[in-house]
DRENTI-29810 format. One line per field, with one value per residue (C-alpha): residue number from 1; residue in one letter; y negated, x negated, z. Coordinates in steps of 0.02 Angstrom, whole numbers, plus 50000, padded with zeros to 5 digits. Each point is the difference from the previous one (the first is absolute). Example, Ala and Ser with C-alpha at 12.3 -4.5 7.8 and 13.67 -1.06 7.14 Angstrom:
2
k = 1 | 2 .
r = a | s .
c2 = 50225 | 49828 .
c1 = 49385 | 49931 .
c3 = 50390 | 49967 .
This chain:
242
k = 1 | 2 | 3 | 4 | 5 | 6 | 7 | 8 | 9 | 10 | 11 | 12 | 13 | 14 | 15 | 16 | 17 | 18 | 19 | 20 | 21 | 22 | 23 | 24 | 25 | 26 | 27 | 28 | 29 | 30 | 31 | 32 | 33 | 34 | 35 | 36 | 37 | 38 | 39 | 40 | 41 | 42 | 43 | 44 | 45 | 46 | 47 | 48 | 49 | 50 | 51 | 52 | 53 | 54 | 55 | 56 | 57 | 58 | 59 | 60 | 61 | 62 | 63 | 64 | 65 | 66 | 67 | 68 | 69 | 70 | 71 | 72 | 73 | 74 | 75 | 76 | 77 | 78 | 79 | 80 | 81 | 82 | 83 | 84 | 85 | 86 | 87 | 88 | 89 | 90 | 91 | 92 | 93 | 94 | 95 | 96 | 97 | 98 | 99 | 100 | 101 | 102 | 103 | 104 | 105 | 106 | 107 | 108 | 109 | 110 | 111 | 112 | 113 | 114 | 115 | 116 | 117 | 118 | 119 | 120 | 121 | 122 | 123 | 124 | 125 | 126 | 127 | 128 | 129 | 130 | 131 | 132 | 133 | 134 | 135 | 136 | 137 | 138 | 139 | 140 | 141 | 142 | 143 | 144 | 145 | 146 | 147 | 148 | 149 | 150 | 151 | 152 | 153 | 154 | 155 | 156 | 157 | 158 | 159 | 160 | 161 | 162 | 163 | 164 | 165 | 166 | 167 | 168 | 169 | 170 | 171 | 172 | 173 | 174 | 175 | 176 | 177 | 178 | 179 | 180 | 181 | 182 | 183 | 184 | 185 | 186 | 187 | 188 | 189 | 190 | 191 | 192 | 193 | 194 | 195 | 196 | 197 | 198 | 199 | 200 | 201 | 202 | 203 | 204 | 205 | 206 | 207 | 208 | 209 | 210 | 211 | 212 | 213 | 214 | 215 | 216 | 217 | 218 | 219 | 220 | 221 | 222 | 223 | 224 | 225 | 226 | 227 | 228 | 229 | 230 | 231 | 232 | 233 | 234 | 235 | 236 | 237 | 238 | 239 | 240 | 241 | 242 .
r = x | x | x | x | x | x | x | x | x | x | x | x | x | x | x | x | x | x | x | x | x | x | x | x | x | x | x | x | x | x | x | x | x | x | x | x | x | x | x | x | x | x | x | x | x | x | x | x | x | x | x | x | x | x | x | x | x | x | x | x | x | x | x | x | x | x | x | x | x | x | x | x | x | x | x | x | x | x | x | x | x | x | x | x | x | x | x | x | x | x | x | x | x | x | x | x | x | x | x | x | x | x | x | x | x | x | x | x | x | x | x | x | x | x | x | x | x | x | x | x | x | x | x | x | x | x | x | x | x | x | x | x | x | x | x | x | x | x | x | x | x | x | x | x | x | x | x | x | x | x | x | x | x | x | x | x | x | x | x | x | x | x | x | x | x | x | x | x | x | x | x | x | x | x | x | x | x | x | x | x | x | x | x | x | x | x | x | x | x | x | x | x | x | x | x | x | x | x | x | x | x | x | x | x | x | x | x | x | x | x | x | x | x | x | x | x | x | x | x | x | x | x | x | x | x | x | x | x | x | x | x | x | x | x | x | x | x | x | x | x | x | x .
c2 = 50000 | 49834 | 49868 | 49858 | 49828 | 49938 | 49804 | 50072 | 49905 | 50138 | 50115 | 50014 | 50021 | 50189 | 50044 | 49865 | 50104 | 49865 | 50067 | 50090 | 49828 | 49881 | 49931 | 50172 | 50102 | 50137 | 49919 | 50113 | 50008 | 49887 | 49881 | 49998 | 49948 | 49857 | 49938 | 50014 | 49909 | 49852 | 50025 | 49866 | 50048 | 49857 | 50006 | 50040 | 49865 | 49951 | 49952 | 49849 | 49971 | 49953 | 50126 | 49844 | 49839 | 49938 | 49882 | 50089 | 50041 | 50196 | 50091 | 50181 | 50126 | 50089 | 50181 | 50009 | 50160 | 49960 | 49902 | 49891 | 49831 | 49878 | 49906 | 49825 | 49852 | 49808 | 49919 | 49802 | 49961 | 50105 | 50173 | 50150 | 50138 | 50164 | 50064 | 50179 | 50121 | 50100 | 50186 | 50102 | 50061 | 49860 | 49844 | 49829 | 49841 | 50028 | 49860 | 49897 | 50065 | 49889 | 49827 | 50025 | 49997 | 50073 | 49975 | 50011 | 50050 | 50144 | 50041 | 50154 | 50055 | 50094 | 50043 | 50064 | 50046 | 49962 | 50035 | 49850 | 50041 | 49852 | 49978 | 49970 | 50144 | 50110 | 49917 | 50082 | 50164 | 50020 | 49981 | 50130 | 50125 | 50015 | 50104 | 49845 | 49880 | 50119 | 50002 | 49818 | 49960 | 50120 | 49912 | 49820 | 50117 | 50007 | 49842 | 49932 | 50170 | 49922 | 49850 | 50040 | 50127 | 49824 | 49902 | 50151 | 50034 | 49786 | 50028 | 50102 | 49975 | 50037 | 49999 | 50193 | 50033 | 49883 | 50087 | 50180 | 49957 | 49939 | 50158 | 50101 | 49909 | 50026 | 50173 | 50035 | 49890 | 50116 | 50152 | 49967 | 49953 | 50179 | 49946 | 50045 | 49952 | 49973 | 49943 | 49839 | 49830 | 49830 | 49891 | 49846 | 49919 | 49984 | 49835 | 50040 | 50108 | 49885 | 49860 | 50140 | 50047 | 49824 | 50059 | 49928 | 50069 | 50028 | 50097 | 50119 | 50054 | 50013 | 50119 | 50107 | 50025 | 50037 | 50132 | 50070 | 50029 | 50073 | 50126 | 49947 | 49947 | 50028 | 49831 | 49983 | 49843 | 50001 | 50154 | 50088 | 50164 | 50002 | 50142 | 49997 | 49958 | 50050 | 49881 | 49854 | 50033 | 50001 | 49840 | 49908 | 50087 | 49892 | 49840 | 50108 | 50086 | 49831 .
c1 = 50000 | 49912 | 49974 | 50102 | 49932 | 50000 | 50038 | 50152 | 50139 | 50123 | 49970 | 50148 | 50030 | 50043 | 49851 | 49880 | 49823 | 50058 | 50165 | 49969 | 49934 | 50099 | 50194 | 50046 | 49945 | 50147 | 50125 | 50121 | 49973 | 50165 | 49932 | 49832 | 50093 | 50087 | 49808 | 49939 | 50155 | 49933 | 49808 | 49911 | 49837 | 49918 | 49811 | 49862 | 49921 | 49848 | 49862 | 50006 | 50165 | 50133 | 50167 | 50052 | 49948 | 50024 | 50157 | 50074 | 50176 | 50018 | 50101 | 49926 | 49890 | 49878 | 49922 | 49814 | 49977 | 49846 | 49862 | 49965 | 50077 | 49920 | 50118 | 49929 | 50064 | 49907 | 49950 | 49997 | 49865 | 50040 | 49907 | 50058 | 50015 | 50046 | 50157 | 50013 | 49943 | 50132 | 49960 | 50116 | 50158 | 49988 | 50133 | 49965 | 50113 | 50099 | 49920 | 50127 | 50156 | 50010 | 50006 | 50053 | 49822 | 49841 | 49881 | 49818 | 49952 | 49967 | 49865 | 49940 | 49845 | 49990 | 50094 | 50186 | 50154 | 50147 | 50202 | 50070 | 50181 | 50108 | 50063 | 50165 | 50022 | 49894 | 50126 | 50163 | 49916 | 49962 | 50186 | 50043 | 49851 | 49940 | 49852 | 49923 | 50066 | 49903 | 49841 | 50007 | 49999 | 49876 | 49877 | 50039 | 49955 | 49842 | 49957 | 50009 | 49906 | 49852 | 50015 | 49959 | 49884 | 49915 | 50020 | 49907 | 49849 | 49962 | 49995 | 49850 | 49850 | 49885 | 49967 | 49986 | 50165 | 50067 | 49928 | 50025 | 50181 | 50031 | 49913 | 50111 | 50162 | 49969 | 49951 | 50183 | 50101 | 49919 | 50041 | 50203 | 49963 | 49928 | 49849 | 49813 | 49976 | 49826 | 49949 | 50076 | 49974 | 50002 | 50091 | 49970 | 49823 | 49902 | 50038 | 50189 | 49950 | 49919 | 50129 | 50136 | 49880 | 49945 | 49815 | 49875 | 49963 | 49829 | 50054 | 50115 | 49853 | 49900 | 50115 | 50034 | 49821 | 49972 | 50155 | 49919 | 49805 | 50094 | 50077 | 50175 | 50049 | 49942 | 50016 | 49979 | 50047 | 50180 | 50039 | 49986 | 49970 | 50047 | 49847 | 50061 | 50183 | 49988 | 49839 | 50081 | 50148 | 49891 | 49941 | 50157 | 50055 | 49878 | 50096 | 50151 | 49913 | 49910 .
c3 = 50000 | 49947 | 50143 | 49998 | 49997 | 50182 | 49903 | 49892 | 50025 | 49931 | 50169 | 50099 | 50195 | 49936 | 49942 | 50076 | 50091 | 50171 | 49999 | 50195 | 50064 | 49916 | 49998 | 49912 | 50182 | 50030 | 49888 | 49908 | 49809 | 49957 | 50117 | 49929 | 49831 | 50085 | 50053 | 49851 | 49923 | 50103 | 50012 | 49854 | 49927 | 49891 | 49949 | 50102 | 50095 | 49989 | 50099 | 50098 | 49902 | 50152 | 50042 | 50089 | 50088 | 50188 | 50010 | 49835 | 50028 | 50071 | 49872 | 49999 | 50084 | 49898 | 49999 | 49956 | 49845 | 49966 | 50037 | 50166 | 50053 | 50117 | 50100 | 50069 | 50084 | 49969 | 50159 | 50031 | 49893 | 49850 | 50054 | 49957 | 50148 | 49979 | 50090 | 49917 | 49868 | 49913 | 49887 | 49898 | 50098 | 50111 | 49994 | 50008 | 50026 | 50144 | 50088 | 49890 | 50087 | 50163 | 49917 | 49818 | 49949 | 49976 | 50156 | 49897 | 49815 | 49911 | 49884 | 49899 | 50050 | 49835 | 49861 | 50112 | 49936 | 50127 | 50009 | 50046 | 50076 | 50028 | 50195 | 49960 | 49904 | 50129 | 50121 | 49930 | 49938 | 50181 | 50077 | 49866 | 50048 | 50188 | 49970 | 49913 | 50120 | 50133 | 49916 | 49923 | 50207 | 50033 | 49871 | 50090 | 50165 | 49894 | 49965 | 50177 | 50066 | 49877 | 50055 | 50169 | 49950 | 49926 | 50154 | 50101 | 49827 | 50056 | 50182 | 49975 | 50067 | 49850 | 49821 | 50033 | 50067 | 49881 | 49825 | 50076 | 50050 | 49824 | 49917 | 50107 | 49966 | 49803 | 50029 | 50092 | 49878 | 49844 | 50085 | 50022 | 49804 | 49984 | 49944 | 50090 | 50175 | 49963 | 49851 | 49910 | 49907 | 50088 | 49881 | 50107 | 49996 | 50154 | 50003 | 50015 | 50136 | 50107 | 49978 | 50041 | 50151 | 50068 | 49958 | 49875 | 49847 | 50052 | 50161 | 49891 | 49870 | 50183 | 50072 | 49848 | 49972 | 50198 | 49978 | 49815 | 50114 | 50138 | 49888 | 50061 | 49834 | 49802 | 49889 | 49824 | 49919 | 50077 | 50011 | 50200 | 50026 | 50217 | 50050 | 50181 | 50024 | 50176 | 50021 | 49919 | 50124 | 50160 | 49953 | 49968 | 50170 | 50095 | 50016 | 50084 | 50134 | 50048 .
């Protein structure tokens, strides 16, 4: 069977790979349809093109098919910093809900392809099926669960616990994707990283090389090969037991 293009914009929710993790999760086939029905697929973004601006007016949520988006909010003097990265099975734009607009912007970090699925329509479809209605709440559970997950990767100590935690967090997320625990691309630069991290960029190539010597980690150009998962978690582990 050949391999579908992960940018085709003729997949559907029925036969999308993210079906398990996405919108789709333990809907009934005829309700699948009715997703679909609503679910728009336009061309792939791509990168540094925008899926939406801070301040723009919230009118969907959007599921990430391929690709990585950056999410990023500009601070007083016109800064970017980093609120969130987002990979494939992953939604993004939720943040818009409370206030009838989108909280920060969204950028591809690469070439992405997204299903953009209008609120209001996502809205009725879920009074008419409760198993999405469930799950749509479970994935705002989600979002504030990584949000705090955020708050507590900033309260550590070290540029350590900091990079490990991250490397971890990417390892769980592509698992629940079904994808290797420990070995995968960083689509963000190490720039990215150390805004997202409050670290310098100098302090991020540091660390990685200090992980790569100490046999904890394997890096070549961006992709991460995690030698020691159980290492890399006793050192994010530190800040807890302090």
């Amino acid at each position: 069977m050949p391999e579908t293009c992960p940018h085709n914009s003729a997949i559907s929710c029925g036969n999308c790979r993210l079906g398990s993790i996405c919108l789709p999760l333990a809907l009934e086939t005829d309700d699948v349809v009715k997703l679909d029905e609503i679910v728009q697929r336009g061309r792939p973004l791509q990168k540094n093109e925008h899926l939406y601006r801070e301040g723009d007016h919230f009118t969907s949520v959007y599921a990430v098919r391929s690709g990585a988006i950056k999410a990023y909010r500009l601070t007083g003097d016109g800064q970017e910093q980093v609120t969130g990265f987002y990979f494939p099975g992953e939604i993004i734009g939720m943040d818009g809900i409370s206030k009838d607009q989108y909280a920060c912007s969204a950028k591809a970090l690469e070439t992405s392809a997204v299903c953009e699925i209008p609120f209001n329509r996502l809205e009725e479809l879920s009074t008419q099926v409760p198993s999405m209605q469930r799950h749509f709440f479970q994935l705002m559970s989600q979002e504030i669960t990584s949000d705090q997950q955020l708050i507590t990767l900033l309260s550590k100590n070290s540029a350590e616990e900091r990079i490990a935690s991250l490397l971890i967090s990417i390892s769980a997320r592509n698992a629940r994707r079904k994808l290797s625990r420990t070995h995968f691309r960083l689509p963000m630069s190490r720039t990215d990283i150390g805004n997202f991290l409050g670290l310098t960029v100098e302090t991020v190539s540091r660390v990685i090389s200090r992980f790569n010597k100490q046999g904890l980690i394997a890096v070549e150009n961006k992709e991460v090969t995690l030698l020691d998962l159980e290492g890399l978690k006793a050192v994010a582990n530190v800040a807890s037991d302090s």
